[in-house]
N, C-alpha and C positions, 0 to 999 in steps of 0.2 A: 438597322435596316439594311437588305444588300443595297449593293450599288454598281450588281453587275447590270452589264445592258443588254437590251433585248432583240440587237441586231449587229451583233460581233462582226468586225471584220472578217474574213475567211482568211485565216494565220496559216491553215495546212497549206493552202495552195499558195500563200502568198512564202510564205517558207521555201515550198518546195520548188516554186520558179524562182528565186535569190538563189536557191543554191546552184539550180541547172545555167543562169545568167552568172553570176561571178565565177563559176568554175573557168574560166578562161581568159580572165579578165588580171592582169598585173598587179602583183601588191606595190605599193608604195613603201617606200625605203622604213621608213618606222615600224610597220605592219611586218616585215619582214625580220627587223629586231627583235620585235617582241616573240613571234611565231619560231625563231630560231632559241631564244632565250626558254622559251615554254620546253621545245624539244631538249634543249641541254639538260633543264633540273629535272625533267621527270626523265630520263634515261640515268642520270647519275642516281635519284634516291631509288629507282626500280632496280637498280644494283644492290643497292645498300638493303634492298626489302625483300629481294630475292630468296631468302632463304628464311625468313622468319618462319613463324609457325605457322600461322593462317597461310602462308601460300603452299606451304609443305601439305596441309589436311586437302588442300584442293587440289595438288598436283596428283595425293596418293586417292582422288576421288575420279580424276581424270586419268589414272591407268587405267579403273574399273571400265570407261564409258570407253574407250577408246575411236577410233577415229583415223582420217588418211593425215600424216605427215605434212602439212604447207608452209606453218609458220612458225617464227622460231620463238622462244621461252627463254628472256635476258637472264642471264647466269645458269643457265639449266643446258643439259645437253638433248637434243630429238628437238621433234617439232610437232606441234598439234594442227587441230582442225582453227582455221581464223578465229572464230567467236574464240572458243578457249584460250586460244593466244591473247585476244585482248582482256581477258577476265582476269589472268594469271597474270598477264604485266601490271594490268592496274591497279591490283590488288596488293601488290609488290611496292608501285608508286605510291600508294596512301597508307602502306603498310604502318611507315614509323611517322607517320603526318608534321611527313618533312618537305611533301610536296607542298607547287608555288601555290597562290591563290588568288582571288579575283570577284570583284560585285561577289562576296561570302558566297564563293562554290571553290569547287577544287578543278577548273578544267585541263592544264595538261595533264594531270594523272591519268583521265579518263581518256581526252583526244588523242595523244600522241599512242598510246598502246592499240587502241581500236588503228590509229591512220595507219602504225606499223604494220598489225596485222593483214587492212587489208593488202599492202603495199606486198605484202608477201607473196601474195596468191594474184597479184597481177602486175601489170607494169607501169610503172611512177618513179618520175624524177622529182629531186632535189627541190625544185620550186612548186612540184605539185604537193608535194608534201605540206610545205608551209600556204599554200590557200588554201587546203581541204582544214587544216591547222585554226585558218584564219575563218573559214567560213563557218566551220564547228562553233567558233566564239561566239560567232556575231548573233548565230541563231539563238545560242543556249543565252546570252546576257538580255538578247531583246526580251526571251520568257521567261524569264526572272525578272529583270527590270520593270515589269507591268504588274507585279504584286507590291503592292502595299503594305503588307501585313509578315510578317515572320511564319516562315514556314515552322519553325521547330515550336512557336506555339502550340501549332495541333500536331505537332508529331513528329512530322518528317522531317530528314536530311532533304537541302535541296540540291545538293549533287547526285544526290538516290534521283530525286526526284526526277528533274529535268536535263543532267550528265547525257539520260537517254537520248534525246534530240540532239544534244551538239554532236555525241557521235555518231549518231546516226548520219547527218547531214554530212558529217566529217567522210563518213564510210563512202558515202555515196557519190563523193565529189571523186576519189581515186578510182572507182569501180566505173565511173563514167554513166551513171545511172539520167533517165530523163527526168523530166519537170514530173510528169506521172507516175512515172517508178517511185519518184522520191517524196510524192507527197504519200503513196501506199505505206513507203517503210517509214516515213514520219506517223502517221497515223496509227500503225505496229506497234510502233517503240510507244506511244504514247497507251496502250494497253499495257507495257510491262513498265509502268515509272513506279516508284516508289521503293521507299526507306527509313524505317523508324528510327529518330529520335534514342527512345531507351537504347540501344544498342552499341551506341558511343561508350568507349573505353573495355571494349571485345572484340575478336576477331570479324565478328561480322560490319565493323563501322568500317575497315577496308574493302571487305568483300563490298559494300555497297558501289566505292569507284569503280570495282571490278564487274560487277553486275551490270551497272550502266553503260559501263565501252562492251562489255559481250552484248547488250541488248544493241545497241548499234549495228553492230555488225548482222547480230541477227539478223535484224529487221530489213536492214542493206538486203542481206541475200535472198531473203524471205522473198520482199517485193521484185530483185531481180527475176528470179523464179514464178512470177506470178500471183501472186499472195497479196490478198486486196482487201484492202479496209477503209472505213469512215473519212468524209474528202471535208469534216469537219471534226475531227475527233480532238483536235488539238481546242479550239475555240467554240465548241458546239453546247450548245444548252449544259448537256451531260458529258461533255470533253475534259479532258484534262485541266486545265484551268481554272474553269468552274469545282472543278471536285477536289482539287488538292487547295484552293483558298482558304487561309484561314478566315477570313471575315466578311468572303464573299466582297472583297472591294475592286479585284483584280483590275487593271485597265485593257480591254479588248478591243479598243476604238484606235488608240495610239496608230499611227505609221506603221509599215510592215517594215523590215531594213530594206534600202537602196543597192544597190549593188553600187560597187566603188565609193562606197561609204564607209571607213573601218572605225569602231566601236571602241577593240583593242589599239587602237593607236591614239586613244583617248584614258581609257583605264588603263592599259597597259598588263602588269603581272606585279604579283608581290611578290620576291623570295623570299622564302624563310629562311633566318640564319638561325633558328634553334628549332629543333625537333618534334613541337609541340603542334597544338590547336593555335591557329592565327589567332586568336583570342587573347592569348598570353605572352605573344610577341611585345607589346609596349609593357608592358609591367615589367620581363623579363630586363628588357633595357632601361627601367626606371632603375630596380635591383641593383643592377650593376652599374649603374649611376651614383647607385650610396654606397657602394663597397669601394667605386673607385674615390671617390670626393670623401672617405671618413674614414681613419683608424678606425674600424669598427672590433668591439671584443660583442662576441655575439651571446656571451653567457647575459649579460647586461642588458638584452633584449627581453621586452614585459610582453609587449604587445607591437602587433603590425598591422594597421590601416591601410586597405588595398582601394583605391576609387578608382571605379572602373562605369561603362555605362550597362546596363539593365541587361542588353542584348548579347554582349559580352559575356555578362555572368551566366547567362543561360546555356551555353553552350559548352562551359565547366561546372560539372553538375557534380564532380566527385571532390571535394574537401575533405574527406582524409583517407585518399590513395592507399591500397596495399598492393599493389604492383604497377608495373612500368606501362603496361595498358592503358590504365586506370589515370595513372598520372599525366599521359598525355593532356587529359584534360581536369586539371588541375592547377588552378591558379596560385593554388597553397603551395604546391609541390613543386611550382616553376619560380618562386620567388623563394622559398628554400633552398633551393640547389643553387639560385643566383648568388644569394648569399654565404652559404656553406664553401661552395667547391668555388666561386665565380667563373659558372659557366654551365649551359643549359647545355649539354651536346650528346649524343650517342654514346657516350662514356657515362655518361649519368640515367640514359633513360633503361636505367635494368634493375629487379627487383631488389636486389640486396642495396643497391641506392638508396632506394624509396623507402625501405625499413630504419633505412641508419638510425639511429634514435635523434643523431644532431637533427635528423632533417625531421623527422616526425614532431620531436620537441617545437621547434619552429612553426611547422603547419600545424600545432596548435595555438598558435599566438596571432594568425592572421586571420582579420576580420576583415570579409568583402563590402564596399560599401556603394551603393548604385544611384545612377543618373539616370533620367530619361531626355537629357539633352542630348541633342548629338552633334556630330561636326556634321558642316553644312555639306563639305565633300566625301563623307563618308556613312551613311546612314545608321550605319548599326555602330560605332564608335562614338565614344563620348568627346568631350571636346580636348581633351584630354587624359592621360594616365598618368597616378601618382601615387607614389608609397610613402606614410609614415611611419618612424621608427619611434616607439616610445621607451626611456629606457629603465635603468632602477632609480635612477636620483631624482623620476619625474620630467623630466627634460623632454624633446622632441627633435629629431632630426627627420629632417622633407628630402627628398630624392628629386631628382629634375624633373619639370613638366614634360612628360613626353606624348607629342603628335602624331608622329608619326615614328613605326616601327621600322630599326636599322631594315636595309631588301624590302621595302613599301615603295610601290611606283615611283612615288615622289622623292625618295631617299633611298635610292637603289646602293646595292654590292658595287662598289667598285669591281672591276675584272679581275682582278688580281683573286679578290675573293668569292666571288663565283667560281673560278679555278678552284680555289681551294678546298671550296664544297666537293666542289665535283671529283676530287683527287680523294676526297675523305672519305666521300659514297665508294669511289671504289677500292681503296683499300680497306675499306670494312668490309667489301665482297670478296674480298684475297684476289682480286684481280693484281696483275704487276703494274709498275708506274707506267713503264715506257707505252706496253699498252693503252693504258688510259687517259698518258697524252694527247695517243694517236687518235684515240674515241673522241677526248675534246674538240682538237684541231681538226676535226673531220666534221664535227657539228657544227663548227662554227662555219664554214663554207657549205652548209647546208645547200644550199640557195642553188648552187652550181654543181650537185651533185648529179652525173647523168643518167642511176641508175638506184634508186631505195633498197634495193638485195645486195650492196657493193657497202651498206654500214655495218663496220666490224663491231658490230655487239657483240662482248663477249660471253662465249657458254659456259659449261660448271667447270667451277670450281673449287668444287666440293659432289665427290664421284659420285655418293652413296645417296644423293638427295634428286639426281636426273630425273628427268622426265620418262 
């Protein structure tokens, strides 16, 4: 039976006065960590995805459309129109699904490319960045946070989904949009949400980041412009909420957010330290748990016992991978490679990897096995991840219980190694070091920056691929 109710809060409007009221309002020192930590890893893997192939098929879609010059395109040379800046960056960020993550969305992929964008085409400093940053979160985690139910049951991505709203709100906090403006282009974006599900492990599962920071933007300029929509479309009978539920349980009643209230300085961000779907982060470190803790000879492997919880598996739908896509989300493929090479990284995620026979051989030997318990701090994770290995003589060897995944809020990268992501995203870009120190050390004073057109993001390099 539903259990939606039948006199919703009014979320557009209460949305769109949070974001016109904290737009001016001071982050607190953690808020400020986390909104500068967001902008580091999604500028460094939007380097490292810069030149994949899905952003190439869209760059050679966006010479067709052309457009006036405002904003720039991370690793590419020229500049687009905003919206396409943000589609093209974020599509870049989610490209190799190495970006961070958060309440199961992907938001700096989406925020930080839509805030650059708009940051392009007007004028924003340093600390405005990081609360249009912070205000994008608050909005996208509150409408997520109020479903119950698993979006990818019925289909959708909920970064397709709802991505739309944080940047939106994100867009609109730089662009200096009103409380009405912003409930317009809230109400927009909430017309273009969505993202199937099947489409995980193909070009189009990035383009969805990228779809959601271009609707953003859209929408921004849309309602600047005039352009007017539903002052309930987000929580209305027939609004988005109600229509993307999977079970019709959504909570429309909850609190609107507070202003000076931050969300993210509660959840925080998870990086990723391996290239994959957050999914396959704890397994990946259970892996490499028993390749460090065992002389292992891996011919002697019969069989592999993967427990993971329900939610988890659903989001790796491909068990026996034939390319690097594909394998993103594969759980089979990401304990293979832990085991084979010990190490999940951008050197492993390419197709003649994923053919190897060592690794194919092996994801045929592992059996997913699922919970519907979960941890009390993490809803869609089990109470743990754990690998066993059975081998010829009969025998069993267990992998450590793992809770939490190395770069998970609560077990962050130490700085040394966020650095070194960040150094590895860009020399996969053939960016030079000195440069991408300078990128680093530049983001990390974010905060004090006096001008968003004064960050050296670097253009191509690689000539034949520009914009």
């Amino acid at each position: 039976m539903s259990e939606l109710h039948t006199n919703p809060a009014p979320l557009t409007q209460a949305y769109a006065d949070f974001v016109a009221a904290a737009r001016s309002l001071p982050l607190p020192e953690r808020a400020i960590e986390v909104a500068t930590l967001g902008f580091t890893d999604a500028i460094g893997v939007t380097l490292a995805g810069a030149h994949e192939e899905a952003v190439l098929a869209l760059l050679r879609w966006v010479r067709e459309q052309g457009g006036p010059p405002v904003a720039r395109v991370l690793g590419h040379d020229g500049r687009v129109p905003p919206a396409v800046a943000a589609m093209l960056n974020a599509t870049a960020a989610h490209a190799l699904d190495y970006d961070d993550f958060a309440f199961s969305n992907h938001p700096s992929a989406v925020l930080v490319p839509a805030i650059l964008a708009a940051a392009d085409s007007g004028v924003a400093d340093g600390a405005m960045l990081l609360r249009a940053y912070a205000i994008g979160y608050e909005v996208w985690s509150d409408a997520f946070l109020r479903e119950k139910d698993l979006y990818y049951e019925q289909g959708w991505h909920p970064t397709a989904v709802l991505g739309t709203l944080g940047a939106t709100a994100a867009t609109c906090v730089i662009w200096g949009l009103s409380a009405e403006q912003t409930r317009h282009a809230l109400a927009l974006a909430a017309s273009s949400a969505g993202g199937v599900f099947e489409n995980f492990g193909t070009m189009a599962k990035p383009f969805h980041g990228g779809r959601a920071s271009w609707v953003g933007v859209q929408a921004a300029g849309m309602a600047r412009c005039g352009l007017q929509a539903s002052a309930t479309a987000i929580e209305g009978r027939h609004g988005l909420m109600r229509a993307f539920s999977p079970e019709g349980r959504v909570d429309l009643q909850a609190a609107a957010p507070v202003p000076g209230q931050w969300r993210l300085t509660q959840l925080g961000l998870n990086i990723k330290k391996y290239p994959v779907v957050g999914s396959a982060q704890r397994g990946i470190d259970a892996a490499l748990g028993l390749r460090r803790e065992h002389a292992l000879d891996l011919a002697r492997i019969k069989r592999i016992d993967a427990h993971i919880s329900a939610r988890h598996a659903a989001v790796m739908p491909h068990h026996r991978p034939t390319d690097s896509l594909q394998a993103k989300f594969s759980l089979e493929f990401a304990i293979a490679s832990a085991l084979v090479h010990g190490a999940v990284g951008l050197a492993q995620l390419r197709d003649e990897v994923v053919r190897d026979p060592r690794i194919v051989a092996l994801m045929e030997c592992v059996h997913i096995h699922t919970t519907e318990e979960f941890e009390p701090g993490w809803r869609d994770a089990a109470p743990f991840d754990q690998i066993f290995l059975q081998l010829d003589d009969g025998s069993t060897v267990a992998s450590p219980k793992v809770r939490r995944a190395t770069g998970h809020a609560d077990t962050p990268l130490p700085p040394e190694q966020l650095q070194e992501k960040f150094m590895g995203c860009a020399q996969a870009a053939g960016i030079e070091a000195e440069a991408a120190k300078a990128l680093y050390a530049q983001l990390q004073n974010l905060q004090y920056l006096s001008d968003a057109r004064a960050l050296r993001l670097p253009s191509d390099t690689r000539q034949n691929a520009s914009v």
